[in-house]
C-alpha positions, 0 to 999 in steps of 0.5 A: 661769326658763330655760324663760322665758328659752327661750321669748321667745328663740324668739318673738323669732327668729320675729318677727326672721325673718318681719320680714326676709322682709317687707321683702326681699319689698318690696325685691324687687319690680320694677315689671315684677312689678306688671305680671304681677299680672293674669297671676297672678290665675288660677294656685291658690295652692297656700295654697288648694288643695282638700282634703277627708276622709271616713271609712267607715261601714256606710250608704255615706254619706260625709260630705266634710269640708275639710281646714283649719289652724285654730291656735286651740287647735292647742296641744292636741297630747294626743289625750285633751285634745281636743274637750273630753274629760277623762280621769285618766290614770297621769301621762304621755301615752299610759298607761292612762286613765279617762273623767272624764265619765260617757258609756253607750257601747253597741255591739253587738260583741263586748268581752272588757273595757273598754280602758283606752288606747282614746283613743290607738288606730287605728280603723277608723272613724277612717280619713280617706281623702283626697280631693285632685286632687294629691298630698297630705302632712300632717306633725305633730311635738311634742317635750317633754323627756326625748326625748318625741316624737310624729310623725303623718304623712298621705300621699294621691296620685290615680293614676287617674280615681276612683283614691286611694292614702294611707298614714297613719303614727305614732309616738309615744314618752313616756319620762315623768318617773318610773322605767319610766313610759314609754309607745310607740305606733307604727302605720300605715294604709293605703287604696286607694279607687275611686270611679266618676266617676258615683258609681254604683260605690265600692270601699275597702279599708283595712288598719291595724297599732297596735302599743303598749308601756306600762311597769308601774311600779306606782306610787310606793313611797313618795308623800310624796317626792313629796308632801313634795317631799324628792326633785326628781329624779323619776327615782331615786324608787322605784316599786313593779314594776321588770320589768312591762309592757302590750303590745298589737297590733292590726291588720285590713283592711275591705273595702267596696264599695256600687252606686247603683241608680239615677244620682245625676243625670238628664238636663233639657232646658231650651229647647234646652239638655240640663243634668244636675241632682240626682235627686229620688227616691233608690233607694239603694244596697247596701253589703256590708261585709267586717271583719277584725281581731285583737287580742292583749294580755300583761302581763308581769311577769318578776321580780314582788315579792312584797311588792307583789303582797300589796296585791292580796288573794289575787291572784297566787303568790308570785312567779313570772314572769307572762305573761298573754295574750288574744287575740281575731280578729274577722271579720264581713260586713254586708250593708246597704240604704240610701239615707242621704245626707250631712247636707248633702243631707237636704233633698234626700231629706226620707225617708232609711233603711236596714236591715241584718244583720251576721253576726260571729265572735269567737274568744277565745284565753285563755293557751295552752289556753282558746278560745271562739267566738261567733257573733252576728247583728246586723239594725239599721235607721235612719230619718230625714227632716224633718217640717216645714223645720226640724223633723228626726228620727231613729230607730236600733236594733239587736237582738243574736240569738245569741253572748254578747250575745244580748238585746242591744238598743238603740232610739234617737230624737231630735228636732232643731228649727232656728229664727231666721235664723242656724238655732239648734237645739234638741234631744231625745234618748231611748235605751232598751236592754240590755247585757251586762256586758264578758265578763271580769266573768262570766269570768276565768282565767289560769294566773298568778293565785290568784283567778279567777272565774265568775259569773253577773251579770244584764244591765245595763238603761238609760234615758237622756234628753238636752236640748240646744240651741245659741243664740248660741254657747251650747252647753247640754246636760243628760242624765238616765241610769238603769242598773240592775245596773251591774258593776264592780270593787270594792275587793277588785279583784273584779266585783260588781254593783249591782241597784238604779239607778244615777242620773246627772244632767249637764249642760254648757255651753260658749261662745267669745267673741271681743272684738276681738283676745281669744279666750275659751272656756269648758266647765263640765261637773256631774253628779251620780252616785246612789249615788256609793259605786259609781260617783264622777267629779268633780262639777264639771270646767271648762276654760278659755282666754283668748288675744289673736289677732294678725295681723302683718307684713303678713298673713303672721304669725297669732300667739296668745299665751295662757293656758288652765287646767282644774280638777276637783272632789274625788272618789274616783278609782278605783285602777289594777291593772296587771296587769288593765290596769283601774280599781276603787273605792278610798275612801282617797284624794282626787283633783282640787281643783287647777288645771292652768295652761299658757302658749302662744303659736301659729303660722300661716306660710303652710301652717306652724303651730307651737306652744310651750307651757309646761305645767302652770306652776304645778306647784311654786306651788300644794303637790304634790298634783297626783295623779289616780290614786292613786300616780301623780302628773303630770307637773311643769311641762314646755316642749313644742314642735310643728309641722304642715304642710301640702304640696300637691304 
């Protein structure tokens, strides 16, 4: 009730405040201001000041993106809730998680296992460079209880012709609601750009440090007291490791650097006029790319229990201090031909293309007298271009020569058909190709383990075919997935592999509706997963969100007020493995089968968005069975609060 209480105080304060501005802008106003209006209509709002992003990419084609402050959905502040993405994570923000949709990622690099955190790493490829005449901020705030925090901040300045400095910082602390749940993730980047006025030449160089620390706890020790309720406070629950934790470190640079054969523009005289318009012919350019990063890992249990370590068979000595590292330096050089534009010029160039080699070295440093090199080159290509006006295509491939993944391939196509006036789109996609199982499941070793292993699995051997279409602010998609000789962890906690076919049937839809001043969407997601004894996700996942959009006090409040909710059906979620830092089979426990309620209300004052949200309302209402991951219940009903704002100058 005092959360209630809490947030319609702050919801009254606001509306009070903007209240009182209103009438003393009013009040304020002269007739000599009147008069200056004419004078007025030609100096930028620095609301309106133009700003936009782009990240890199080894073609060189550089898609501009406007920054924007859209407040729908802006309570979504979890990276891993965005954009419709849904994971099963260990009951905090930031800890180790499990895509619940099933989604083949094939990447020709190097990957020693799959990273459980990945949803909250900096990327490279994730890097917005700024472009913005004037200095440029973006600062993002969110507190939840129990001192949680996460502070995001953007920063771009030009200091020359074609000149663009920014530093982009976070931190991120999530205490958790349980003993040693805590999860810390604090990292920066930094780019300087040089783009030529004529966009002839372009130079970037980029450097990023993520530094991460999450506390093992191990689970609950005994899960009906949370189950049965018998102890409110979470905080003196027993959990089952006292002294454990991830820690990770990654940081690299890229360097690249791309010439424009030809120039972008040529010279037209019309009549006596000399005009510069686009050139119909592109040449392309070459693009060389310079990639270095190292990545570090340690688990680090100082006072293991032993009791505890037994439920892992066969897996650790009896207690001794662990201390389990990898480290892993990447450096590559890629060498690129392309003339690929942005998707806003293809019809400019109806044929665009490229073609490239990667030459890449990864060294594998395991405890303190293991290292591995591999060496792999990587030539891939591109093609795409239009058939007829609304008819476009695109082929990709790459083939892996050399190193670990040698084999390696993947050949990509799809179709894309606009139609009707407001250009709605059909599509088809076909992938074929062969991955090599992540490197851990051939070969584990560390001096802290009784188990270790060195197999020989087979490579993994895939077809997928994909539907879409967008119609009417439907989006409909449906996919069929064949993968023969999937690896994974089995209950044992132990790779095996699966030679017959794993088949995967999934479909999504999704639509917005607005209706006046009511703002819905809807995302209903199936798949079915053949044999689910292997592989098991939820068969049906939905999120929902209905809120009632309002503009007041004379446009310069933008409120939403609203309720949204996701659901999963029941599955066998996979357990958690600390000390791996991976997921394996368990048939014993059922997850999903209960909805996640919040209440939220958004908003907009002038370059200013807040939002304040009670999550996960119903926590004490529906029973407390809200465990995802076995042993690792989520987090009960909490207020949080965040901010973002904008600066210009």
């Amino acid at each position: 009730m005092s959360m209630l209480r809490i947030y319609f105080i702050f919801l009254f304060s606001v509306l009070i405040a903007l209240s009182s501005y209103a009438q003393r802008s009013e009040e304020d106003q002269t007739p000599g201001d009147a008069n200056n209006e004419a004078s007025k209509k030609d100096v930028h709002s620095p609301d309106s000041v133009f700003v936009s992003y782009f990240s890199l990419n080894d073609q060189g084609a550089y898609t501009r993106t406007a920054v924007s402050k859209p407040l729908y959905q802006f309570q979504e502040y979890d990276v891993a809730k965005q954009n419709n993405q849904f994971y099963a994570n260990l009951g905090n923000p930031g800890s180790a998680s499990s895509p619940l949709l099933f989604n083949l990622k094939h990447s020709p690099n190097f990957l020693f296992r799959s990273d459980t955190y990945e949803p909250y790493r900096l990327k490279d490829d994730s890097i917005k460079i700024y472009i913005s005449e004037s200095p440029f901020s973006h600062v993002r705030y969110h507190m939840g209880p129990g001192k949680e925090q996460k502070l995001d901040l953007n920063f771009s300045q030009r200091i020359g012709s074609g000149i663009y400095l920014g530093l982009n910082a976070r931190f991120s602390n999530a205490p958790g609601m349980y003993l040693r749940q805590r999860a810390f993730n604090a990292g920066s980047t930094f780019y300087a750009a040089f783009l030529y006025p004529t966009q002839r030449y372009g130079a970037i160089l980029t450097y990023r440090t993520d530094k991460g620390i999450n506390y093992e706890n191990g689970g609950l020790t005994d899960v009906t007291k949370f189950t049965q309720n018998l102890e409110s406070n979470r905080k003196v629950i027993e959990v089952n490791l006292s002294d454990a934790m991830n820690r990770s470190k990654n940081n690299g640079f890229v360097l690249q650097q791309y010439f424009n054969i030809l120039k972008s523009t040529v010279t037209r005289k019309i009549d006596t006029t000399t005009i510069l318009v686009p050139r119909k012919f592109d040449a392309g350019r070459i693009i060389y790319t310079m990639r270095y990063n190292r990545t570090s890992t340690a688990y680090e249990d100082l006072s293991p229990p032993s009791d505890f370590y037994t439920f892992y068979p066969s897996y650790f000595y009896d207690t001794v201090p662990i201390l389990d590292s990898i480290r892993i330096s990447h450096f590559e050089n890629c060498f690129v031909y392309s003339n690929e534009v942005p998707d806003t010029l293809g019809k400019s160039f109806p044929l665009q293309y490229s073609f490239g080699v990667r030459f890449q070295t990864d060294k594998l440093h395991r405890s303190t007298n293991m290292l591995d090199i591999y060496r792999q080159m990587v030539p891939f290509g591109m093609l795409k271009g239009i058939i007829r006006k609304k008819t476009f295509f695109k082929a990709t491939g790459f083939l892996v020569l050399g190193g670990y993944k040698s084999g390696d391939y993947s050949l990509d196509g799809s179709f894309y058909q606009f139609f009707g006036k407001q250009n709605h789109k059909a599509y088809l996609n076909v992938s074929k190709g062969i991955i090599h199982p992540d490197f851990y499941f051939t070969n584990y070793y560390t001096d802290y383990f009784k188990t270790k292993w060195d197999n020989s699995f087979g490579t993994q051997d895939y077809l997928k075919g994909e539907f879409g279409a967008i119609l009417k602010g439907f989006d409909l998609n449906a996919s069929y997935t064949r993968l023969t000789n999937y690896v994974y962890l089995n209950q044992d906690i132990l790779p095996q592999q699966y030679h017959n076919a794993l088949i995967v049937l999934a479909g999504h839809v999704s639509k917005e509706f607005r209706i006046k001043h009511w703002i819905t969407t809807v995302y209903v997601a199936a798949q079915q997963i053949t044999p689910d004894s292997i592989l098991q996700l939820p068969a049906l996942i939905g999120k929902l969100s209905l809120c009632y959009d309002v503009v007041l006090f004379n446009k310069a409040l933008h409120s939403q007020i609203g309720i949204s909710g996701s659901y999963y059906s029941q599955w066998y979620q996979d357990a958690y493995m600390p000390a791996l830092g991976a997921f394996y089979r368990q048939n014993n426990y059922l997850s999903g089968n209960y909805p996640y309620l919040d209440v939220f209300i958004n908003l907009n004052i002038k370059r200013a968005r807040l939002f304040a949200k009670y999550e996960h309302f119903n926590s004490s209402l529906m029973g407390y069975n809200y465990m995802l991951v076995p042993d690792y219940p989520q987090a009960d009903a909490a207020f949080k609060f965040g901010i973002s704002w904008l600066f210009f100058d």
